[in-house]
C-alpha positions in Angstrom: 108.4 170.9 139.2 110.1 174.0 140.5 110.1 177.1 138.3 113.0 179.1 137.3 112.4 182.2 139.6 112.1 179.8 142.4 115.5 177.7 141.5 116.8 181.5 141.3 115.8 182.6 144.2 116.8 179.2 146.6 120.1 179.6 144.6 120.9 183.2 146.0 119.1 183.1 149.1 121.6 183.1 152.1 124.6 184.8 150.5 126.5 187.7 152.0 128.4 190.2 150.6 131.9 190.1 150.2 133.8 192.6 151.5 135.4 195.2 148.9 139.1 194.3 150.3 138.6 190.8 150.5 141.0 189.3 148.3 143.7 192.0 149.4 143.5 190.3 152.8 143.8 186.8 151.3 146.7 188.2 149.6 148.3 189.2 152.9 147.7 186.2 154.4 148.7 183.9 152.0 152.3 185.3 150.9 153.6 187.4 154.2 153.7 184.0 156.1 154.9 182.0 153.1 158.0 184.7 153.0 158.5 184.5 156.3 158.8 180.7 156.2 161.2 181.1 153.5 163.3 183.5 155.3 163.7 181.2 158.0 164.3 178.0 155.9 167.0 180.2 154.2 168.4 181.4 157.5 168.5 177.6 158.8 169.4 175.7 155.7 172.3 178.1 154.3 172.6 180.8 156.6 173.4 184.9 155.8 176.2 185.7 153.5 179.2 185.4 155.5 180.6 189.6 154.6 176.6 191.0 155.2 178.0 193.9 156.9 180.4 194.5 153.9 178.5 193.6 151.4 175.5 196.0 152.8 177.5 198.9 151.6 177.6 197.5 148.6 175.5 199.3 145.4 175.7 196.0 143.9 173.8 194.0 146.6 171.0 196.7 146.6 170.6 196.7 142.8 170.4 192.8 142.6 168.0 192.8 146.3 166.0 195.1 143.8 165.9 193.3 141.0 164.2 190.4 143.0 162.1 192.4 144.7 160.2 194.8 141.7 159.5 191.4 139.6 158.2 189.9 142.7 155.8 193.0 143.4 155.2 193.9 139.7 154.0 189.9 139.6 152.3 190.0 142.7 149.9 192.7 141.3 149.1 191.3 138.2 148.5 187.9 140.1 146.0 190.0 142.1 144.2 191.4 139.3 144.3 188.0 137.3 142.9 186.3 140.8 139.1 188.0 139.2 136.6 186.5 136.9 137.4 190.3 134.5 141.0 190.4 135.9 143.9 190.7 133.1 147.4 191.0 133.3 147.7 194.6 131.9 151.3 195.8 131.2 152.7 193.1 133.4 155.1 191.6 130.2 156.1 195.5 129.7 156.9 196.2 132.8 158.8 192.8 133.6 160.8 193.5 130.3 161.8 196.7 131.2 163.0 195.8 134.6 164.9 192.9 132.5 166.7 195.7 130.4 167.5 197.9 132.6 169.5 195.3 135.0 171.0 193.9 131.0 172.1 197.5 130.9 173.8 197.3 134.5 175.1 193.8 133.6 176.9 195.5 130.6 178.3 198.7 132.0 180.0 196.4 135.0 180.9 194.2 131.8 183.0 197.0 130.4 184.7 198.7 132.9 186.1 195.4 134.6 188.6 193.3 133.1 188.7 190.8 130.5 190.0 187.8 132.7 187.4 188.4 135.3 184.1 187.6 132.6 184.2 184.5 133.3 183.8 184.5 136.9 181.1 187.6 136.7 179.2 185.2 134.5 179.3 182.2 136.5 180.4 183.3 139.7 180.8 179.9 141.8 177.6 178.9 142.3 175.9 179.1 138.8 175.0 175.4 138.7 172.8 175.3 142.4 172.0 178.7 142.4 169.0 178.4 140.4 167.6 175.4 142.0 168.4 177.1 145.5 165.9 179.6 144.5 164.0 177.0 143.1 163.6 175.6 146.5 163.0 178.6 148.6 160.0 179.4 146.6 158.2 177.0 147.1 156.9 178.0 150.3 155.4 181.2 148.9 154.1 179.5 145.4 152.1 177.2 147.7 150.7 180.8 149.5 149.8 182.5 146.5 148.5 179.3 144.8 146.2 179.4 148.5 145.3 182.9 147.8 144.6 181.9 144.1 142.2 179.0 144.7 139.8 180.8 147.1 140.4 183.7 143.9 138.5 183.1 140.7 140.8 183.5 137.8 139.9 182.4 134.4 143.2 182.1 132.5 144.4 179.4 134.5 148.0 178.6 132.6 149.1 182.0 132.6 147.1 183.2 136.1 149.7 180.2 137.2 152.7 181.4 135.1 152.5 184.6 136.8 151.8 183.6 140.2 155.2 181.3 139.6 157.4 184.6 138.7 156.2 186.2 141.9 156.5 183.1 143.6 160.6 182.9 141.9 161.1 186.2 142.4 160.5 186.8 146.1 162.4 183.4 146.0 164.9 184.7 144.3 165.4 188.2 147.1 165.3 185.8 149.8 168.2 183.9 148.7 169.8 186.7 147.4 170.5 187.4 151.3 172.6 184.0 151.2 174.8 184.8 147.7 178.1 186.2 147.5 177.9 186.4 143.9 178.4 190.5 143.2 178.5 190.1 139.4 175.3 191.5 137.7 175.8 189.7 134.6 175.4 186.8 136.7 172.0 187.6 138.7 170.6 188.3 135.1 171.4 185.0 134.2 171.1 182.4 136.7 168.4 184.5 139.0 166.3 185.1 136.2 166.8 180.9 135.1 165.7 180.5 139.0 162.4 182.8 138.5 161.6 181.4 135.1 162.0 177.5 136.3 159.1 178.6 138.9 156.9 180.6 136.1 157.0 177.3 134.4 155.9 175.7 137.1 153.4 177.5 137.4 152.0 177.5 134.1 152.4 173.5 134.0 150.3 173.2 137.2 147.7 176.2 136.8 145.3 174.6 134.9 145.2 171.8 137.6 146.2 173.5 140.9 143.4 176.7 140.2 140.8 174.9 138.7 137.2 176.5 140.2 
């Protein structure tokens, strides 16, 4: 019968160092093509917003392009962390509250300095009742990147590792079709983007445990 210095040492014979920016290149190669793909199933499926050279010029558009976009990043680096054995999710609920408040704040101000009979249509717009499942749809692509990244990663909280991943995932969703919407009412993108986002973070967290199992 074999010792356990020589089980030890068959074990760990063979194995090579991985290199320090490993899982930063996984990253990379997991979510830029996953965008990409999304950007082009947006562009065939629904197409840029028919004003884009208007609505460019628009504060508005920027502020809800950056909404999107710092939840997606702020996600995408705790998902990076959490993809570790020691990994944690530091002040990623901070941060994603206070990006949450300050666009409740813009929602508000636009609120009161517009008039009463348009509320209704800053809050639902048009599209309230598809636009969450558009974004839905157009993140799949990059939750399926990340979850790529995620299962070559070695994260240990599985359910929120997978929540996480899903906000990032809605998120960049969430920018990309944000290219497609009309929809200039902020009170609107905090509602019905951030349903969109959450309906992937749930996601996520249902299929973590399942999906990133190592």
């Amino acid at each position: 019968m074999r010792d356990t210095d020589d089980i030890i040492n068959s074990l760990a014979s063979g194995l090579k160092p991985v290199k320090r920016d490993a899982l930063r290149g996984r990253f990379l190669m997991g979510v830029l093509p996953a965008l990409f793909v999304s950007l082009l199933l947006m562009l065939t499926i629904v197409g840029l917003r028919i004003d884009m050279a208007q609505a460019l010029m628009l504060p508005v558009f920027w502020i809800k392009s950056a909404y999107n976009a710092l939840i997606a990043i702020t996600a995408l680096w705790a998902t990076y962390h959490l993809a570790r054995p020691d990994g944690s999710q530091g002040r990623f609920f901070k941060t994603l509250a206070a990006i949450f408040l300050a666009m409740a704040i813009v929602a508000a101000i636009q609120l009161m300095v517009a008039p009463p009979q348009t509320y209704n249509h800053m809050i639902f717009g048009s599209s309230a009742l598809h636009c969450p499942f558009l974004i839905f749809g157009f993140a799949l692509p990059i939750f399926a990147g990340i979850n790529w990244v995620l299962r070559r990663g070695a994260p240990t909280d599985l359910r929120l590792t997978g929540f996480i991943a899903g906000i990032a995932a809605g998120a960049a969703g969430a920018w990309v079709y944000s290219w497609f919407c009309t929809e200039n009412g902020m009170p609107f993108v905090l509602i019905w983007y951030s349903v969109g986002i959450l309906l992937v973070g749930g996601l996520g967290a249902l299929t973590g445990p399942r999906l990133l199992r190592w």
